[in-house]
C-alpha positions as CSV (number, residue, x, y, z in Angstrom):
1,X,-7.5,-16.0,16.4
2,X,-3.9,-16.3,15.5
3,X,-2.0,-14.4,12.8
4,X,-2.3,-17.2,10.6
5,X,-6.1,-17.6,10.6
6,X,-8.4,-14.8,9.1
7,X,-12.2,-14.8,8.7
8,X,-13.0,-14.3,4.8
9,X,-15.9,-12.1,3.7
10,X,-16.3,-10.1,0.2
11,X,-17.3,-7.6,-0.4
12,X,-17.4,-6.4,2.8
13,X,-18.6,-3.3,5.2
14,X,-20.2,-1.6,2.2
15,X,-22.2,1.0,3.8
16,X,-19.4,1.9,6.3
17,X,-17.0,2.0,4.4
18,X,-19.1,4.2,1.3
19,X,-19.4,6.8,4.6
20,X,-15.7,6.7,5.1
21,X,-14.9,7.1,1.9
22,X,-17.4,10.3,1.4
23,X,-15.6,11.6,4.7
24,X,-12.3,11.3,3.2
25,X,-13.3,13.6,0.4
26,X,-14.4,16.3,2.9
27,X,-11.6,15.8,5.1
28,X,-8.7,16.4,2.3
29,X,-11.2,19.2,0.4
30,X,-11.1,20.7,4.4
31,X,-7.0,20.3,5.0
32,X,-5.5,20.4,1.7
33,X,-4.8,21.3,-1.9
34,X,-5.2,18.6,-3.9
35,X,-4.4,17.4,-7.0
36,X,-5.2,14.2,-8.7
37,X,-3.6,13.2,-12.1
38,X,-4.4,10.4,-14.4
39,X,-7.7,9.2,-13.1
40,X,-8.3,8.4,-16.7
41,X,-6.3,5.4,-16.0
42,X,-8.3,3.4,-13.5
43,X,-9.6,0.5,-15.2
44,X,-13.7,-0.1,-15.6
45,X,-13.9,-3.6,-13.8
46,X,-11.0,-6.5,-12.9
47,X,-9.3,-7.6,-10.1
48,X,-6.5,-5.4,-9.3
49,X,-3.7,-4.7,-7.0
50,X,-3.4,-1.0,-6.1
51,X,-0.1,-0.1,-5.1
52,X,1.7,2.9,-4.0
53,X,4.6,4.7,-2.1
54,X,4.7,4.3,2.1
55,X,6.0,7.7,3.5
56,X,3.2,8.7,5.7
57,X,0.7,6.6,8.0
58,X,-1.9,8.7,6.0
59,X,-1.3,6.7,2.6
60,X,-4.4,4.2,3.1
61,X,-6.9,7.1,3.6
62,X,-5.3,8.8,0.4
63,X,-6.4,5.4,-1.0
64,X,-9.4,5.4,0.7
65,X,-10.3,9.4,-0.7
66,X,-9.3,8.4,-4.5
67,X,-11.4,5.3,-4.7
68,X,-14.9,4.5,-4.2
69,X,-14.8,0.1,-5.1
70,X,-14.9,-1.8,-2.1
71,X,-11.5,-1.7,-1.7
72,X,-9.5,-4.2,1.2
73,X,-6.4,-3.9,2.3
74,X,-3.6,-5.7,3.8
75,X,-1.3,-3.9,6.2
76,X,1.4,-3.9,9.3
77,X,-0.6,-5.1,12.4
78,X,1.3,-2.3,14.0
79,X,1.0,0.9,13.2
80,X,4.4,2.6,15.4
81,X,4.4,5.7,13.1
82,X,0.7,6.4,13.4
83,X,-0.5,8.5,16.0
84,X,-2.5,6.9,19.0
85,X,-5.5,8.9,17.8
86,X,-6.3,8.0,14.1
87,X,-5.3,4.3,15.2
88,X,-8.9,3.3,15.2
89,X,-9.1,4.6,11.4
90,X,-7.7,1.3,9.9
91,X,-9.7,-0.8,12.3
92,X,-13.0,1.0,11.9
93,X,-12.5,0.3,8.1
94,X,-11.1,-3.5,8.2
95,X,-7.8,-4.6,6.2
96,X,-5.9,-7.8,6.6
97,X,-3.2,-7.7,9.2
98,X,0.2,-8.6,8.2
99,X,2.8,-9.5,11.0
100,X,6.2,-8.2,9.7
101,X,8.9,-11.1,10.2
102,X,6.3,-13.7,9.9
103,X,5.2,-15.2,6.4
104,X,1.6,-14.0,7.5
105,X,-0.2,-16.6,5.6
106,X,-4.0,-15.9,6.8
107,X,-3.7,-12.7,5.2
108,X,-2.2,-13.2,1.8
109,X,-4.2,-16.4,1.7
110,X,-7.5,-13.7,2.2
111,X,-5.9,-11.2,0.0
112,X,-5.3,-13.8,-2.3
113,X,-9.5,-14.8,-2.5
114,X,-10.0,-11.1,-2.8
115,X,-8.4,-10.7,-6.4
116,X,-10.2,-14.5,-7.1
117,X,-13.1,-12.9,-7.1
118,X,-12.5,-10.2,-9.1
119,X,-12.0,-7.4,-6.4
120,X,-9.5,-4.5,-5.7
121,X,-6.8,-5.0,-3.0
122,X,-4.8,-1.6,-1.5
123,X,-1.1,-2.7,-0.3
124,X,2.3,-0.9,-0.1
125,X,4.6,-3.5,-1.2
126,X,7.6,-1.3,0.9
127,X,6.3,-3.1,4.0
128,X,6.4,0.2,6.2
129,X,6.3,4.2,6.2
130,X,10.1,4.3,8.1
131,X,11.0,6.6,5.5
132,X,10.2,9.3,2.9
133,X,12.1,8.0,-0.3
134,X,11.4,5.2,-2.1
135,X,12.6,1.6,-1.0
136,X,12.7,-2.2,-2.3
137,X,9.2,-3.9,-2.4
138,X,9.1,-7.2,0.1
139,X,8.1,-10.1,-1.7
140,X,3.9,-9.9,-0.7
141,X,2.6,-7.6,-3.3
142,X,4.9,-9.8,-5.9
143,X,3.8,-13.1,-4.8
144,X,-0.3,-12.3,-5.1
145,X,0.3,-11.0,-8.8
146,X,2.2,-14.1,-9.4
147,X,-0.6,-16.6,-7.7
148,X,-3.9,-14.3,-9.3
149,X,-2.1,-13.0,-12.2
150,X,-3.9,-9.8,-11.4
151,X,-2.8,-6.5,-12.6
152,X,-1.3,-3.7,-10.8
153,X,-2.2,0.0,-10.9
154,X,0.7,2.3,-9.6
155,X,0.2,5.4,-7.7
156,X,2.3,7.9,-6.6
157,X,1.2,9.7,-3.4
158,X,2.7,13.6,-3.0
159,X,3.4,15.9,0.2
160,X,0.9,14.0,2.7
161,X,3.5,14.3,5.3
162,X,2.9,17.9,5.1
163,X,-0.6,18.0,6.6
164,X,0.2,17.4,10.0
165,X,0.7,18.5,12.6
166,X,-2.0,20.6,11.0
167,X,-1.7,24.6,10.9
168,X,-4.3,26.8,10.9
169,X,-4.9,28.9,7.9
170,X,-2.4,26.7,5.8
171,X,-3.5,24.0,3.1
172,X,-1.1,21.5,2.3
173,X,-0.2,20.9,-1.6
174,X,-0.5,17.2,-2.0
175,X,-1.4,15.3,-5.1
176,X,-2.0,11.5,-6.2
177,X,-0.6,10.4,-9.8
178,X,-2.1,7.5,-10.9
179,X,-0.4,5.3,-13.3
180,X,-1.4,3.0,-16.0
181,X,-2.1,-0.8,-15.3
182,X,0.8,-2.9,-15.7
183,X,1.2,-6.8,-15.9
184,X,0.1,-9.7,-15.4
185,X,2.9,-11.6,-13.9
186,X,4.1,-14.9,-13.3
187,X,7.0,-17.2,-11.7
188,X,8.6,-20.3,-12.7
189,X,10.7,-23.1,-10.4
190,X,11.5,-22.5,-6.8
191,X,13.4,-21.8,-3.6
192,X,15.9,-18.9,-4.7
193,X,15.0,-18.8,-7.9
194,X,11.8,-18.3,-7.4
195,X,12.5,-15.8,-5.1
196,X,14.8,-13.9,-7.4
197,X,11.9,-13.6,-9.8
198,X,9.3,-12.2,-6.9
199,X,12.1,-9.7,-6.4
200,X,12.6,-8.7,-9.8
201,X,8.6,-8.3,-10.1
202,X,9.3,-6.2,-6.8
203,X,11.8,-3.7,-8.7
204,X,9.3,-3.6,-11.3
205,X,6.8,-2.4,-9.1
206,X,8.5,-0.1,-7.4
207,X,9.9,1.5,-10.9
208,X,6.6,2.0,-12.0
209,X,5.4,3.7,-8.9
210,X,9.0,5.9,-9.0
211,X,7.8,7.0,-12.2
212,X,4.7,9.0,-10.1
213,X,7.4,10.9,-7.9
214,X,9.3,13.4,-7.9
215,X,13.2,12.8,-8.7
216,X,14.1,13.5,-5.0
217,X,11.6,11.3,-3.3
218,X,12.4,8.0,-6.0
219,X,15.3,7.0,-3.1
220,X,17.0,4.0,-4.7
221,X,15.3,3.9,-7.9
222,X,16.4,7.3,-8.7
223,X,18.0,8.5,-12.3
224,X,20.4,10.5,-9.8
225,X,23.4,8.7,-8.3
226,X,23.9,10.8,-5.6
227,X,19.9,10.5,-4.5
228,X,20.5,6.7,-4.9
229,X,23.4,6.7,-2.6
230,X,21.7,9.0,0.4
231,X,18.7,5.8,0.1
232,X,20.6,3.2,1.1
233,X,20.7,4.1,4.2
234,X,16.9,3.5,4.3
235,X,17.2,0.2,2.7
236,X,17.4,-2.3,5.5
237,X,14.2,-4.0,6.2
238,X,13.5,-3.1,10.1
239,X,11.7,-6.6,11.0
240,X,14.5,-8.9,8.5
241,X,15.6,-10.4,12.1
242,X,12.3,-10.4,14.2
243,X,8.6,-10.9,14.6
244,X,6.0,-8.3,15.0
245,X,4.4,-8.8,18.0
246,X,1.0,-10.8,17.3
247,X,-2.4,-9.0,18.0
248,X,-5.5,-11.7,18.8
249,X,-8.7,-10.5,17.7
250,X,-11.1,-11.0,14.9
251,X,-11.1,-10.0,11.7
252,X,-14.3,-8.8,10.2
């Protein structure tokens, strides 16, 4: 099956994935202090994008610990900051693979029926964990609130990168801010000025998840001028001028 066609099922997984989401609880009660802010803000029932910061390849499990919906993803079909032996983590669960440089339009288009049908869809509009401060959304995450007109609940995700490598006797402090619900949005016209407004929604989103991090960590979004300017070097999308390399396989 090619990157551009992806097998469509919702919900999806359930028992599996209500295992893995009970394991997740253990696993971050086992290897960290955590603290989660603003749970009064997750909204009863409607479709909804769930987006947060990219700094660590543990950000989906984060997502995967803080809700219990039956929540899909879409993600980077490569994983080159993830090590070789959690790999199988995304897998076991399912998400929608994206293929960086490509316009990956089997997964949006799934993502897309997700949100239809009034489910919850994890993404991290960055486009990759290259980095720990914040950085520009790509147009994805923009484009599905556009076409579903689905809301979008901001989270900001703390100190992950400081459970591993994992030290005896030692707890990370991590936490997970979640935001209130923001949007709908839309787009008018085409070509670049269509894209200009899927960029703008982009710099909305990411503001709104800056607002969940600490001043240090907001990278280009930051009040600071001097934290702005140290981002940019982070800025450049890594896959502007090539493909990800395709995976076959299935998607369940």
């Amino acid at each position: 099956m090619s990157a551009h066609s992806v097998d469509f099922k919702y919900p999806r997984r359930r028992v599996l994935r209500s295992i893995l989401h009970k394991l997740s609880i253990a696993a971050f009660g086992l290897l960290a202090d955590l603290e989660i802010v603003g749970q009064g803000n997750i909204p009863k029932a409607e479709p909804l994008l769930v987006v947060g910061n990219h700094f660590s390849f543990a950000d989906p499990v984060a997502f995967v610990r803080l809700f219990s919906w039956p929540l899909e993803f879409v993600g980077g079909a490569d994983m080159p900051h993830a090590p070789g032996a959690v790999k199988f983590i995304p897998a076991l669960w399912g998400y929608y693979p994206l293929y960086r440089g490509t316009g990956s339009r089997g997964a949006l288009k799934a993502a897309e029926k997700v949100l239809v049908r009034g489910g919850k869809l994890g993404i991290f509009p960055e486009g990759g964990s290259w980095a720990e401060v914040l950085r520009p959304a790509r147009p994805g995450t923009a484009y599905l609130a556009a076409r579903t007109g689905a809301r979008l609940l901001p989270v900001g995700l703390v100190g992950l990168n400081d459970i591993f490598p994992l030290r005896l006797g030692k707890r990370a402090k991590i936490a997970f801010r979640i935001g209130k619900p923001f949007g709908p949005f839309s787009v008018t016209g085409r070509g670049r000025e269509r894209r200009r407004q899927l960029d703008e929604i982009g710099h909305e989103i990411m503001r709104r998840v800056a607002e969940l991090l600490p001043q240090e960590k907001r990278g280009v979004y930051s009040d600071d001028p001097a934290i702005r300017a140290a981002a940019k070097e982070f800025e450049a999308y890594p896959w502007e001028d090539r493909r990800e390399g395709e995976v076959v396989g299935e998607v369940h």
